[in-house]
N, C-alpha and C positions, 0 to 999 in steps of 0.2 A: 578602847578598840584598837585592834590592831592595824599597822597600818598596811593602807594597799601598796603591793607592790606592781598593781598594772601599770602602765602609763596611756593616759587617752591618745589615741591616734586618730589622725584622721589624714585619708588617703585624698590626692585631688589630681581629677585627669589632666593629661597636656591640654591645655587650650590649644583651641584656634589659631590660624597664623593669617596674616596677609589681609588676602580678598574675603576667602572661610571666615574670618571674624567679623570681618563688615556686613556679609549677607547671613549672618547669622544675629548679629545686632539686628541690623532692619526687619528680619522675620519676628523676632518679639515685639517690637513697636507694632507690627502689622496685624499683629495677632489683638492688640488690644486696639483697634484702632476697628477694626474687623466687628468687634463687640459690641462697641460702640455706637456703631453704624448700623450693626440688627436693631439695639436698643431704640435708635431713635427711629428708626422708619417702621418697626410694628407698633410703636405709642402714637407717629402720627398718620396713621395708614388709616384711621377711621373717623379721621375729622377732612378726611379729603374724598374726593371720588374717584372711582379708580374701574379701567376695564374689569378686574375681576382678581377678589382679593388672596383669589388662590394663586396671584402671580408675587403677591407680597412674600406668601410663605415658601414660594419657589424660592426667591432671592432669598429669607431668612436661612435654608436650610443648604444653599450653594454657599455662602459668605460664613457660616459656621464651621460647615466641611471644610473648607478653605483655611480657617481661621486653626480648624484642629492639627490638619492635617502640618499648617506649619509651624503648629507649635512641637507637632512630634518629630521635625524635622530637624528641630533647635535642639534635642537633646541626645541624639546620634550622631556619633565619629562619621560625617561622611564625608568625599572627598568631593576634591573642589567642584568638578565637571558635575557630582550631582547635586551639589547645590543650586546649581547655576541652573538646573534643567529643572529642580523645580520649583527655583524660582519663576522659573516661566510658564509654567505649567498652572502655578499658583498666579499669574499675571492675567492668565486667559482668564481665570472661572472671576475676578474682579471684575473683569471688564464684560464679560459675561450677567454678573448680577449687576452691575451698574447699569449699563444699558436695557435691561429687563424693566427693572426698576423704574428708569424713567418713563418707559414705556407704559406702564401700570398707571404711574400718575398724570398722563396727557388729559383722561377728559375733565381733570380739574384747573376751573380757571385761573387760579394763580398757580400752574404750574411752572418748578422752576428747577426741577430736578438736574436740568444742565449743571447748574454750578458745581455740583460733582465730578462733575468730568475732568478739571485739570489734575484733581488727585492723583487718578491712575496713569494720569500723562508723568508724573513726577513717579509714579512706580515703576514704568517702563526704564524711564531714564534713568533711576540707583539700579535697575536689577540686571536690564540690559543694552544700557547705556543709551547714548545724545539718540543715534538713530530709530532705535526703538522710541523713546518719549516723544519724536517728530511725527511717525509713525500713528502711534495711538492718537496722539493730538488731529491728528489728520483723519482718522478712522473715529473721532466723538464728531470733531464739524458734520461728516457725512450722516452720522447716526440724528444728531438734533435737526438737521435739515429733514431725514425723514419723520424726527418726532413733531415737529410742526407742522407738518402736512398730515400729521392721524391725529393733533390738536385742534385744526383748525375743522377737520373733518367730525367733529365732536361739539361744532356750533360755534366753538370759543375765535373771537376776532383777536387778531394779533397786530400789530402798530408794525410797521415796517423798521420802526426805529430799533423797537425792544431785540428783533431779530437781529438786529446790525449789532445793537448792545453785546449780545450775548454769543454771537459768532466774533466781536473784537474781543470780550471779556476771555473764552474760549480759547481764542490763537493768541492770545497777546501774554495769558498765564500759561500756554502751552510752550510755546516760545520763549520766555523768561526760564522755566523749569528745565528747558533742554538746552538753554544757555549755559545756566549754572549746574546741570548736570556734565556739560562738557567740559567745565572748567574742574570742576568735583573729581570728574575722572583722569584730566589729567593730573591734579594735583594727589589723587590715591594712585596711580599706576605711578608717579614715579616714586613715592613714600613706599609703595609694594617694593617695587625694583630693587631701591637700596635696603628694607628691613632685608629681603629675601637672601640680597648679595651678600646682607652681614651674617645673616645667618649658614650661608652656606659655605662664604670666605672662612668661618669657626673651624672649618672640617677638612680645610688645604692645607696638606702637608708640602707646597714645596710649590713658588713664585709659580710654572709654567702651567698647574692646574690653575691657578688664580688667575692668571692674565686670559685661558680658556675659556673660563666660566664670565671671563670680564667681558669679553668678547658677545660670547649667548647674548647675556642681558643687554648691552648697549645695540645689538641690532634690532632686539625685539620691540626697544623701546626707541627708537630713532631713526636705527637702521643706519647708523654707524657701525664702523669695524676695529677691533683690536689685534693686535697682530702682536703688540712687542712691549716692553716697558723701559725707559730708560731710567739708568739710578744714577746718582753721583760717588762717584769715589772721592776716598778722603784728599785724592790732590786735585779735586774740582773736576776731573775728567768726568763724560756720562759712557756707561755702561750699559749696554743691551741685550736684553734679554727676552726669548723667543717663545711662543710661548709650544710651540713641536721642538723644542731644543732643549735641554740640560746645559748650553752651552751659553757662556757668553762673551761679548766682544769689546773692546772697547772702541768709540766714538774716534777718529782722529782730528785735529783740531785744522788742520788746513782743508778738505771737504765739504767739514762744516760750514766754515766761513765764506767757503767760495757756495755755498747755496743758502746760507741763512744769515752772510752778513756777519758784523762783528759781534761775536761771542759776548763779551765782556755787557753790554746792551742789553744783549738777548738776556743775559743774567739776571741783569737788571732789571726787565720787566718782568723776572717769572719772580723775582723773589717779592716782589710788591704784588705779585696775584695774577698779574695780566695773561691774557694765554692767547698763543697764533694762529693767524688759520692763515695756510696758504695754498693757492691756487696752484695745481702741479697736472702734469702727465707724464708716459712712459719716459719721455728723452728730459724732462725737466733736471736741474742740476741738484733740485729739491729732494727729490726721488732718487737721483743716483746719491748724494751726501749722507741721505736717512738711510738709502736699503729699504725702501719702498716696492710694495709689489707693484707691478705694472698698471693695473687694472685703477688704479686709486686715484682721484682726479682732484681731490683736495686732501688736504692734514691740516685737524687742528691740534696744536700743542695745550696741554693744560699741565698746569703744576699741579705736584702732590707736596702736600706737606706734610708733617709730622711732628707734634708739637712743637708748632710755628715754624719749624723749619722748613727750609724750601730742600726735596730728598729729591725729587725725579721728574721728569715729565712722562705724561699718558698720551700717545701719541695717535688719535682718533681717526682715523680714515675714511673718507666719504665715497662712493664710488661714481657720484656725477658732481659737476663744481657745486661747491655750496659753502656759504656762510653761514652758518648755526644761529639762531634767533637766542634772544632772550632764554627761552622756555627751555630749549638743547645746552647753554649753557649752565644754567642750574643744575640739570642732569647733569652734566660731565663735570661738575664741580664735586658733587657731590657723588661719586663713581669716583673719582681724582681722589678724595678723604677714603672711602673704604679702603683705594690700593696704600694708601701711606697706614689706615690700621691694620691690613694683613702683612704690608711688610715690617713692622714692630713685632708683629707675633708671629711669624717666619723666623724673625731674628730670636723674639726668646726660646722658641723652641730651642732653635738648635744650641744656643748658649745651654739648653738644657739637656740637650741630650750629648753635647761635649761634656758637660760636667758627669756625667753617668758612665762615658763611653771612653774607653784606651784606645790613645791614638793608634795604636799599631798593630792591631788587632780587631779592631771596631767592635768589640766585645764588652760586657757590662765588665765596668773597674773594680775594683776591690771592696769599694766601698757601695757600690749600688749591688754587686749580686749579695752584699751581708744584707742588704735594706731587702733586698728578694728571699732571703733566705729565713727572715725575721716574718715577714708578709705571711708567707705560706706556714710557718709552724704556727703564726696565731689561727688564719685558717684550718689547719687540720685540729689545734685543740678547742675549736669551735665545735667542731663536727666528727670529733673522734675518729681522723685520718691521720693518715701516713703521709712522712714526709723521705726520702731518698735523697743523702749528699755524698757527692763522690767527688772526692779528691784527687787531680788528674795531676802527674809532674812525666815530662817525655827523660826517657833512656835516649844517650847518646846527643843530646842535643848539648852538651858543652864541648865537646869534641866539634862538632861543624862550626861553634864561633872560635876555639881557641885554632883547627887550622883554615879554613875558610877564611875568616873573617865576619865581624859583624853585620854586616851587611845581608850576608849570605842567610846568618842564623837568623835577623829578621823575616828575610822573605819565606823560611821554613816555620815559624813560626804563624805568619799569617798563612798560610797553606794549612798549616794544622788545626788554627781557630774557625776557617773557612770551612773544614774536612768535619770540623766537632760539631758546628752549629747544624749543618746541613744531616745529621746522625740523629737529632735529637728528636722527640715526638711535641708533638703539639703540645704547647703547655708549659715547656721545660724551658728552664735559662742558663747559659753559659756563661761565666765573667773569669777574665785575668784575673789570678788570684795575685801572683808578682812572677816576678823572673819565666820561667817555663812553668807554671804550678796554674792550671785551671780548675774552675769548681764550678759544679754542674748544680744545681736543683732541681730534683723531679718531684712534684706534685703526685701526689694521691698514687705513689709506687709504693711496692713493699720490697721485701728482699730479692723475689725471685724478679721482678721487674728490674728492680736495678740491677742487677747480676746480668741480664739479658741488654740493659742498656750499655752497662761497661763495654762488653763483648764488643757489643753494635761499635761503639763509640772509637773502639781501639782497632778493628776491623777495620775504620775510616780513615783513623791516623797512620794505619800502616800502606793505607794505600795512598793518602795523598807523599808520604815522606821515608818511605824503606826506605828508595834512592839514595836518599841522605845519610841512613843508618841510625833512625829515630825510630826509636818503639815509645810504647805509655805504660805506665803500671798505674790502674786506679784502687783507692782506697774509697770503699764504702762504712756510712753509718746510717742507718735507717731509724724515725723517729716514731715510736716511742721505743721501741726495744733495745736501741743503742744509746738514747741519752736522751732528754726532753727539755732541754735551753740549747741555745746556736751554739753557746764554747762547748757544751758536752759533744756534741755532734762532729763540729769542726776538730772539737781535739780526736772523738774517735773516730773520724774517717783521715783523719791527717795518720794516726800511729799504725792505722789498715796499711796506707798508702806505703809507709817505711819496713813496715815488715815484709810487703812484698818487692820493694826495692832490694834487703836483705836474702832472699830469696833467686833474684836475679832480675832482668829487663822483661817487661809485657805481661804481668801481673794483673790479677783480678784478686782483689781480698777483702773480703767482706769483716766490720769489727767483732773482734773475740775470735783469741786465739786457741780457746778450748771450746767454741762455739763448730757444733757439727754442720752449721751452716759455711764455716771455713771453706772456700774452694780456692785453687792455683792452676791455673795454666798457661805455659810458656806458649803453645802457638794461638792465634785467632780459630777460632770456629768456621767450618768451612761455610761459604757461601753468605 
């Protein structure tokens, strides 16, 4: 047999995040939980007495709808707010058949249908939170006080005690459930906080959106504020940074001290973990040392580390005096960790995109636009496209360094990678090839596209640098018709490039020189 050449795949959607995963967990427990509860109450609905047992099949057919409705809920993308809405929604028709239910079985004398009642106090409290589960707990005592008044009304004698029972059993499990729901919830709202912060820290390109986004989540969750981040430089100084600024400043060390006391100390405690809170106002010397806004009535300092190291302080601002408990320091310990992993990946970024990027230029280097250029030719012979490489060297531009000066030929230089990049269409990459030699790669262009790009291209460069007396002559190769590896390409859009050098300054020449697609023109195209 021959063999298969499929390979078995199998696709799997993004999961849930956060909350979404929590209330979508809880709906599948509920849903069998739901089942269960038809199960047992239509097998003992008939060894009991009951107002009328078409109120049993009421509840059977509310607590299944219920039951379906959230299991069909668990298998749809939906977003958080409608989760939440019906989980509530799914809260009522519970609480609905439950108290129905106990209703039905009142004129039976060992009726005890209460004991159900703290369950839905515990669904209130996962689905929408301590107050609700209070809430419910409060709305069953009122419901069993009126089901003992249409028990006893049904002949059956009740002991004053069993009532006392079953009203302590009632609030006592009610009250435990919404105890441990409020600790449940703080302990998932700040687990949410920081999953959410790390996930969305992934997608910051640059410290001031991160100290922004730092900001958001610490007031939603405390109602602290971020304003700034301080880092340390390599000679111990702290650095700050804003998070409305690109700028930043460094700390001086006599302000410091005259409002936080000897440095060396303060060092001291952050590097063993400690972190400060101090009591401040507008005229405090605390405020004026930090660069504190006005409004801020306390600062807590917390350290960030970074494998093990002590890298910054997170500088917390409260806006009425306060000392953070226990519970606010956990959070901001753990808020302090995200900022020390987005500034490691802040950092490798850009160690990464210096190694891709010419300092003087800010343009992809030599070595990243060939990795661009390699990228897109495997792309097009995937998909039997075109690829477009133009070989860009400027006229006149040794003349402005050998009488200008270098300097000068720098700043025309960047003028002209600024003039190429802003020329270029979506899609397309420019990199320093070396010296004045730029290389373009245009995606999914053919000839007459590039032909129309050059033009574009060198239109740009005559306006950002006539002045100077810099023109461009580009040499094109288009891929497959001109070569199909990178050196084919590159060699024929490099010998495009020379022939029209040969020809004179501000060239357009496409490869093949017996190629009727051959075009030359000394000026730019109007307009």
């Amino acid at each position: 047999m021959a063999p298969s050449h499929q390979t078995r795949q199998t696709t799997h959607e993004r999961p849930a995040e956060g909350e979404a995963n929590e209330l979508l967990g809880f709906q599948r427990v509920l849903f069998w939980l739901r089942i269960i509860g038809v199960g047992l109450m239509v097998t003992q609905a008939f060894a009991y007495r009951l107002i009328d047992i078409r109120l049993i099949w009421l509840v059977a057919a509310i607590t299944l709808g219920t039951a379906l409705a959230g299991l069909r809920a668990t298998h749809r993308d939906l977003p958080l707010a409608e989760l939440r809405r019906r989980g509530v929604i799914f809260l009522v028709s519970d609480l609905l058949a439950v108290y129905i239910m106990g209703m039905a079985f009142t004129p039976d004398p060992l009726w005890l249908a209460f004991y159900f009642y703290p369950l839905v106090s515990l669904e209130a409290a996962l689905i929408a939170g301590t107050a609700a589960g209070l809430a419910v707990t409060g709305l069953s005592l009122v419901v069993y006080g009126a089901q003992v008044v249409l028990h006893v009304g049904y002949g059956n004698h009740v002991e004053a005690r069993e009532v006392i029972g079953a009203i302590t059993l009632v609030g006592m499990t009610g009250g435990f459930l919404a105890a441990f729901g409020l600790l449940a919830d703080r302990g998932r709202r700040d687990l949410r906080i920081l999953l959410d912060l790390t996930s969305a820290l992934a997608h910051q390109r640059n410290e001031g959106a991160t100290i922004e986004l730092l900001d958001q989540r610490l007031h939603d969750a405390v109602g602290g504020r971020v304003r700034s981040i301080a880092l340390r430089t390599p000679d111990g100084h702290l650095q700050i940074m804003r998070w409305h600024s690109p700028e930043r400043h460094r700390l001086e060390t006599r302000p410091l001290e005259e409002g936080l006391g000897d440095l060396e100390a303060l060092s001291a405690q952050f590097r063993r973990g400690s972190s400060i809170t101090y009591q401040t106002d507008a005229w405090s010397v605390v405020t004026a040392s930090l660069g504190l806004p006005e409004w801020a009535r306390a600062v807590t300092l917390v350290p960030i580390f970074l494998e093990g190291e002590w890298v910054g302080i997170l500088p917390v601002l409260w806006p009425a005096a306060k000392t953070p408990g226990r519970h606010a320091l956990r959070l901001l310990y753990g808020l302090a960790n995200q900022v020390g992993l987005a500034i490691a990946q802040g950092q490798l970024q850009r160690v990464r995109e210096e190694a891709a990027t010419d300092s003087l230029t800010r343009l992809l280097n030599r070595r990243a636009i060939r990795d661009e250029l390699a990228s897109s030719l495997a792309r097009a012979t995937r998909g039997n496209g075109c690829v477009a490489v133009l070989f860009c060297d400027l006229d006149g531009f040794k003349a402005v360094n050998d009488v200008r000066g270098h300097e000068a030929g720098d700043a025309v230089l960047h003028a002209v990678a600024t003039a190429v990049r802003g020329a270029l269409r979506a899609g397309d990459v420019v990199g320093r090839y070396g010296g004045d030699e730029l290389l373009i790669v245009a995606a999914a262009a053919g000839a007459a596209d590039a032909i129309a790009l050059a033009h574009r291209v060198r239109a740009a460069v005559l306006e950002a640098a006539r002045a100077d007396g810099v023109d461009m002559t580009i040499g094109i190769a288009v891929y497959p018709a001109d070569g199909t590896t990178e050196s084919e390409l590159l060699v024929a859009a490099d010998q495009a490039m020379y022939r029209g050098k040969l020809r004179g300054p501000g060239q357009v020449m496409i490869a093949g020189e017996a190629d009727p697609r051959t075009e030359a023109r000394t000026e730019a195209p109007a307009g």
